[in-house]
N, C-alpha and C positions, 0 to 999 in steps of 0.2 A: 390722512390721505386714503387709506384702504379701506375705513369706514365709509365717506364718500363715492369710492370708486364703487363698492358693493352696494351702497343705497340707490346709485346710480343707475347701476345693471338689473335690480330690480326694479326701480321703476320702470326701465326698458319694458322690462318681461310682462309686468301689470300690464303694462300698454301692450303689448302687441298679441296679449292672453286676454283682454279684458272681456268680461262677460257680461253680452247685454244684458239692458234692463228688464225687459218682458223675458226672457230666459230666466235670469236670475229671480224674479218675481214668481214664476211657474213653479221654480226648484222649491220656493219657500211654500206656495200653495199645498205643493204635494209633500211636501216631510213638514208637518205644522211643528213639529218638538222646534227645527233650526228657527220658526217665524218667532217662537215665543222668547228669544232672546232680545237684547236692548239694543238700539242701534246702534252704538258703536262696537259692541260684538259684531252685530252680521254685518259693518264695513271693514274689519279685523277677517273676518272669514270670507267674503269676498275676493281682499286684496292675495290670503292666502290660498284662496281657492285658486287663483290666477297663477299664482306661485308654482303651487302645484302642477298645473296642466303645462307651467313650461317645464317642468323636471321629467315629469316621467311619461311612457310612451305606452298608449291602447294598443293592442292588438285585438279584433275580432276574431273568433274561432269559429271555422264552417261556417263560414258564407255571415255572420252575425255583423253587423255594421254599426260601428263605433261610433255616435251621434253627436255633435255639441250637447244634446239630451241628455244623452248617457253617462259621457266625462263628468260634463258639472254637477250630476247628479250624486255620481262618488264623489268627485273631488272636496265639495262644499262637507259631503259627512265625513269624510277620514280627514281632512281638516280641522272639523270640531274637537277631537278631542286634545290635538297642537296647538290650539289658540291661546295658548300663555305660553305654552313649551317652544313653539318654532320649528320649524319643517325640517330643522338640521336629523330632527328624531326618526327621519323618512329616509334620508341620506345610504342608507344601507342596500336598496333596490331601485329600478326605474322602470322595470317593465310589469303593464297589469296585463293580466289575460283576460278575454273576457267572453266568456261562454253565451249564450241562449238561456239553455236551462243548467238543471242540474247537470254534473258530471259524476259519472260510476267511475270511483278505483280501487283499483286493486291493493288489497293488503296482503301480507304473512303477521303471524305472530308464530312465536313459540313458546309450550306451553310447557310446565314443570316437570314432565318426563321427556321434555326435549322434542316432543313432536312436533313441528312444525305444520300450522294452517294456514289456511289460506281463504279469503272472505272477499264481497265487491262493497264497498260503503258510498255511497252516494251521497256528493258535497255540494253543496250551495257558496261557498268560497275556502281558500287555504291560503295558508299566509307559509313560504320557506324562509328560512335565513337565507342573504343574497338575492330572492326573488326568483322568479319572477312571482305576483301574488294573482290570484288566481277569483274571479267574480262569477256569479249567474246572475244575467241581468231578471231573469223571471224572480229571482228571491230579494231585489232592490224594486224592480218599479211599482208594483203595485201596495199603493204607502199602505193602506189602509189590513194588510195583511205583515207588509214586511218592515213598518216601522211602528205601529202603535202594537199598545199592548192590550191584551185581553184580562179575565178573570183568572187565565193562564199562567199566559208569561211572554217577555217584551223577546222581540225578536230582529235585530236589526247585521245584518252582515256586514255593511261594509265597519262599520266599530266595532264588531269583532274581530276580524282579522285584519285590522289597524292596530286593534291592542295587542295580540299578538305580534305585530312589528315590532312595537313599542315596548313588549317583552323581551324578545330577541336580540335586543338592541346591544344588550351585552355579551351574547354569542348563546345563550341559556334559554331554555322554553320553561319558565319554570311557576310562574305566576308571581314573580320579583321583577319589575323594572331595575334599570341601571341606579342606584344609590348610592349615598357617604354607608360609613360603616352603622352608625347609631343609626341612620334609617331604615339601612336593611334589616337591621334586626328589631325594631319596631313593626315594619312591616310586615315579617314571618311570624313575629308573635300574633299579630290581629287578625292576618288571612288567613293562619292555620286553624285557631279557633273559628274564625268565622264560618270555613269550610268542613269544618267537624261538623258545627252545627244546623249548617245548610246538609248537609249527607243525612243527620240525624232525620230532619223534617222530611227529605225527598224519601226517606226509607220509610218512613210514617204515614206515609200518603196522603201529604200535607200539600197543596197548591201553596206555589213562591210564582213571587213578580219575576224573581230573575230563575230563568231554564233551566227545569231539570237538568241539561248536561254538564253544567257547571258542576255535576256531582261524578264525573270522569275521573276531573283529575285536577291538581289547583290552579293549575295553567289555564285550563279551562272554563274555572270559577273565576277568575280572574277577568277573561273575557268576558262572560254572560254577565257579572257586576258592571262593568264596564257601557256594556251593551245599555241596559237597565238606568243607570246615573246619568246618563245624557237622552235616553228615550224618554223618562217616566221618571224626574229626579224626584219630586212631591211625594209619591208613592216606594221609592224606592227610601229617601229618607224615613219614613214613616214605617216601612219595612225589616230594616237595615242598618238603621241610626249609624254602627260601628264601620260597616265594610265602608256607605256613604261619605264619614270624617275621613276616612283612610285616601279615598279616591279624590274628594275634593281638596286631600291638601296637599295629594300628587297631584295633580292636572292644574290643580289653580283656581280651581273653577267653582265655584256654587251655585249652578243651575236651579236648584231647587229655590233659589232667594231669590 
C-alpha cells in the first residue's frame, strides 16, 4: 500500500513537472555527453529530472531570473549522476542558489604560527551540508566551455558539487560516499593511491583530463573524477582505468560502454 501510495505521488509530480519536449530536446543539444546515453537512460533521467524540480526550490540572485532553461538545465545533469542511486541521495537540501556569474568569498585560514589570513576566492558553485547549494549560471550555459573537455581538463559544475552532496551524505566532506564497512575500505585504499598519484603527475607538469584542483584535497579529487566519468567517460577510462572501476561500481553506471 505505501509502495503504491509513493508510485503514485510521483507520478503526480512527473505530471505536473513534466518537461516539454522541444526543451528537453534543446537540454540534450547543448550538453551532448547527456544525448550520447541510451534511451532508456534519458527516459530514467527525464522522469528524474521531473523529480527533481518538484523537490527543490530556485532562488535567482540580484535580479538573475530562474528560467524553465535554467532549472532543467541543472536538473537533467545533477540527476545524472542518481540514475541508479535515486534522488533519496538529494534528500539532505532543497534550496539552489542561483547566481549570474561567479561569486567572491570570503575566506580565513590559519596558519602554523597561528596567524590567521584572510583571502576572496571566486566560486563558480558550492555545495554546504544542509544546503542551500549554490550555481553560476555563466559556468553551466555555455556547453562548449563548461561541459566538454579540452586537451586540458573536463570541467563541469553542476556534477561537481552534486558529488559533493553525495559526499556529504554522511555528514563528512571527505572523498568517501556513504558505504558497508568492506567498501569503505576498499574505496580509501584506491582513492588514496589514486590521488597520490594524480598529485605526483599535477606536480610534474603533466596535463590530466580530470582538473588540476582535484590536487587540493581528496574531497576534491573525488569531485573533479566524478566531473570527468560522466563528461568524457572514453577518455577518462583510458586515462584512469582504476579511479573509472572505482566510480562505475559506485554510481552503477558505465558510461564509457
Amino acid at each position: 500500500m505505501l509502495r503504491a501510495l509513493r508510485n503514485w505521488r510521483e507520478q503526480r509530480a512527473v505530471q505536473r513537472h513534466a518537461i516539454p519536449d522541444g526543451l528537453w530536446q534543446l537540454t540534450l543539444l547543448r550538453y551532448p555527453f547527456l544525448a550520447k546515453r541510451s534511451e532508456d537512460d534519458l527516459a530514467e533521467l527525464r522522469r528524474l529530472s521531473s523529480l527533481f524540480l518538484s523537490t527543490k526550490e530556485f532562488h535567482g540572485v540580484d535580479g538573475f531570473e530562474v528560467t524553465d532553461e535554467v532549472a532543467v538545465a541543472v536538473a537533467a545533469q545533477a540527476c545524472l549522476p542518481v540514475l541508479r542511486l535515486g534522488l533519496a541521495w538529494y534528500d539532505g537540501f532543497v534550496g539552489i542558489v542561483m547566481h549570474e556569474g561567479e561569486v567572491v568569498a570570503q575566506r580565513t585560514y590559519q596558519d602554523e604560527d597561528g596567524v590567521v589570513h584572510e583571502y576572496d576566492e571566486e566560486l563558480a558553485g558550492e555545495a554546504m551540508e544542509g544546503g542551500p547549494l549554490m550555481l553560476s549560471w555563466n559556468a553551466i550555459a555555455v556547453s562548449d566551455d563548461a561541459t566538454q573537455f579540452s586537451a586540458d581538463a573536463v570541467f563541469n559544475v553542476v556534477i561537481h558539487e552534486f558529488a559533493h552532496v553525495i559526499d556529504m551524505r554522511d555528514g563528512l566532506a571527505d572523498g568517501v560516499p556513504p558505504l558497508d564497512v568492506d567498501e569503505r575500505e576498499r574505496w580509501i585504499a584506491v582513492i588514496d593511491a589514486e590521488w597520490e598519484n594524480f598529485c605526483q603527475r599535477i606536480d610534474a607538469g603533466q596535463q590530466t583530463l580530470i582538473d588540476p584542483y582535484g590536487g587540493e584535497a581528496v574531497e576534491e579529487f573525488f569531485a573533479v573524477a566524478a566531473e570527468a566519468f560522466f563528461v568524457a567517460p572514453t577518455a577518462m577510462r583510458s586515462e584512469e582505468p582504476a579511479m573509472y572501476d572505482l566510480l562505475a561500481g559506485f554510481f552503477r553506471q558505465d558510461p564509457a560502454a
